[in-house]
N, C-alpha and C positions, 0 to 999 in steps of 0.2 A: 461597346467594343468587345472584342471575343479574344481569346488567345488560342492559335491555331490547336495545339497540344487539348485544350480543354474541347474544343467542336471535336477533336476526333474522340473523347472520351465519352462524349454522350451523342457518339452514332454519326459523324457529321465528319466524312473521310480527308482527305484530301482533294479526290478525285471530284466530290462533291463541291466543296466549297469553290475549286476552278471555276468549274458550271457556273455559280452563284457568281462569282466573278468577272466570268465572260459575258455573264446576261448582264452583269452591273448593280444586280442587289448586293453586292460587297464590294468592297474595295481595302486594300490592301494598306496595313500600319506598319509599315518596315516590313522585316524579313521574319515571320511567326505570329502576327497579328492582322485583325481582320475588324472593318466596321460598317452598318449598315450606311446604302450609299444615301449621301448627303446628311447624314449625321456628324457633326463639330463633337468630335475629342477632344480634352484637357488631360493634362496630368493625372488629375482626380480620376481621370476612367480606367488610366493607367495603374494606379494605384489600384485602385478596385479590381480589375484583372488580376494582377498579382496575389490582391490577399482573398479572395471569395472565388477565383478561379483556378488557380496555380496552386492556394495554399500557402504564399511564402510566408516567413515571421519578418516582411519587410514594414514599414511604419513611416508616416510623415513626422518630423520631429523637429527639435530646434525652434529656430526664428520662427520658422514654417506655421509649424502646432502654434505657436504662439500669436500670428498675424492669422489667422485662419479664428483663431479664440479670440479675435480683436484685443489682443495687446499691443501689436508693434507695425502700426500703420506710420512709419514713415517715409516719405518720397524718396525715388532713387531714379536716376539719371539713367542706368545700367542694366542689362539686361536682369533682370530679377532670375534670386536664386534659389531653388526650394530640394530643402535637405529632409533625404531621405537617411533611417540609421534598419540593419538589418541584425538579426544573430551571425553571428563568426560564419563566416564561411560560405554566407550566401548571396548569391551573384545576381545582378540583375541582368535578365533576357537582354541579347542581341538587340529586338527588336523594339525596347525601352530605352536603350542604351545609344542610339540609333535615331530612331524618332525628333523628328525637329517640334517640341511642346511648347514653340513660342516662350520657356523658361531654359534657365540653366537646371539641370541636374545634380545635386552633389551627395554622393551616397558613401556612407561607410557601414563595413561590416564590420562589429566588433564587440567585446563582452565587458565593455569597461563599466556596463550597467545591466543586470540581470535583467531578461524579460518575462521571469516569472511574480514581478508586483505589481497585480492585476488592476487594482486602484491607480498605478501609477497610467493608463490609459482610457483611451474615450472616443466616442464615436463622432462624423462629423459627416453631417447630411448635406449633400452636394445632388442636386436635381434628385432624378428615383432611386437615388444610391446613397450608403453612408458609407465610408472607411475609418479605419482603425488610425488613430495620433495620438501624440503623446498627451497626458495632460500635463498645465504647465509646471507639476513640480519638476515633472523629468523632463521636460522642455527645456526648462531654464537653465539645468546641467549640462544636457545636451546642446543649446544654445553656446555656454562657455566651452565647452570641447575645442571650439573652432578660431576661440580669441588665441593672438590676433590673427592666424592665417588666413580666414575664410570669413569673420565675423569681426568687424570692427569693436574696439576695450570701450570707447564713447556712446555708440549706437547699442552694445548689450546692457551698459551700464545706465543707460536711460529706458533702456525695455526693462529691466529690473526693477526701475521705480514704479512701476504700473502693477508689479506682482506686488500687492499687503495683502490677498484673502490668500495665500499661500494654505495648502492644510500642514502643520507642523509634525503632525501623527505620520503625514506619509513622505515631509522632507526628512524627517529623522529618516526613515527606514532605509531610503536613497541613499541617503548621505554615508548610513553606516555600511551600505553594501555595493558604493559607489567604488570603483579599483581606481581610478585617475587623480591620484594626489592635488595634479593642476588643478583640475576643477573645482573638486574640496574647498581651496584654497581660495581659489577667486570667488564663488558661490559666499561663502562667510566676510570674504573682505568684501566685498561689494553690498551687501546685507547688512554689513556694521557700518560700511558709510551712510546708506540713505536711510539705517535706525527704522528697517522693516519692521511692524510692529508683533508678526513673530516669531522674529528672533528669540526674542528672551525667552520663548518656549521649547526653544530645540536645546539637547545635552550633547554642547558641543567636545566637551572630555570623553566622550561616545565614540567620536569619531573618528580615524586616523588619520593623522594628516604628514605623515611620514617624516622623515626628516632633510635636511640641507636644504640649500635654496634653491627656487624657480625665476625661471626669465618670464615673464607675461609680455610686460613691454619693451622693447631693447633701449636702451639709453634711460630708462626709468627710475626712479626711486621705490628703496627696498622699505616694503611693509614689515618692520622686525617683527609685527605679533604674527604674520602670517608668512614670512619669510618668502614674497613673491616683490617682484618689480614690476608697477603701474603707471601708470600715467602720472605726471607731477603734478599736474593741476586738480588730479582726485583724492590724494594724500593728504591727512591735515593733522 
């Protein structure tokens, strides 16, 4: 698939691409996008447009990165949802935004985690194409960003059992240039319940974890070393 903006940039007008359209060698992906006819677009193509076409600093992240890495194949009833995270301020096109991708969409722009920790990303080949994800140490931060709004405290906290090759050198680095307290917070409580094996190598006195209390789960019990509210049945 094409992104209208990027055909006119390598010579390929408007006026042309109608042509291409009227004859039926293209067809139309919303309102700015464009795919050869009887070519099946996913997400992935959509992604790929954006970051090799457009140039955006947009990224598959979260649950996403992580079920894409074969960590977090569990069944859902529900339309499936795949989380996109961008730099502050960057939009996604009309015709992404638009587009019916057979998934739900759920995109945030924001800087609660620098996207200059070049280790903390990875490529992920999808038919003749690869695009840009998270790997899962910023995954799994990213992942918790959304508990409980968008990401169920049960369903993350059993996708974190699956993360023990964690690399420690590049959770340290996250964690200490991570801005989201919440996160911080849950990322080590959940770490120190299922006794990842390593833990014991991250300097978590490194880290800030700000102060007062957080809500995680409403009605929950309060973690006093971590100062968040969880689930009762995960506390011990």
């Amino acid at each position: 698939m094409f992104a209208q903006s990027y055909l006119s940039k390598i010579g390929y007008g408007n006026d042309l691409v109608k042509s291409y359209r009227k004859s039926r060698w293209l067809q139309r992906v919303g309102n700015g996008a464009v795919k050869l006819d009887g070519d099946e677009v996913d997400w992935l193509g959509g992604l790929y447009a954006l970051q090799a076409q457009l140039n955006l600093p947009i990224h598959a992240g979260g649950r996403t990165a992580l079920e894409l890495k074969g960590y977090a194949h569990y069944g859902r009833v529900a339309k499936q949802s795949c989380f996109l995270f961008g730099a502050r301020g960057s939009r996604l096109p009309q015709w992404v935004r638009k587009y019916d991708w057979g998934v739900q969409l759920v995109y945030r722009s924001s800087s609660f985690l620098p996207l200059d920790i070049a280790d903390s990303f990875s490529e992920f080949q999808h038919k003749q194409f690869s695009v840009r994800i998270s790997a899962p140490e910023r995954a799994a931060l990213e992942m918790l960003y959304y508990v409980p709004a968008k990401q169920g405290f049960e369903e993350a906290l059993q996708i974190m059992e699956t993360l023990t090759s964690l690399r420690p050198d590049l959770m340290q680095e996250l964690l200490e240039r991570c801005r989201f307290v919440k996160v911080k917070r849950l990322f080590l409580h959940m770490a120190e319940k299922l006794a990842l094996p390593w833990l014991g190598r991250l300097q978590t006195k490194q880290v800030d974890l700000g102060r007062g209390k957080r809500v995680i789960v409403p009605n929950g019990v309060l973690d006093k070393k971590y100062l968040i509210t969880v689930a009762e049945d995960r506390l011990v």
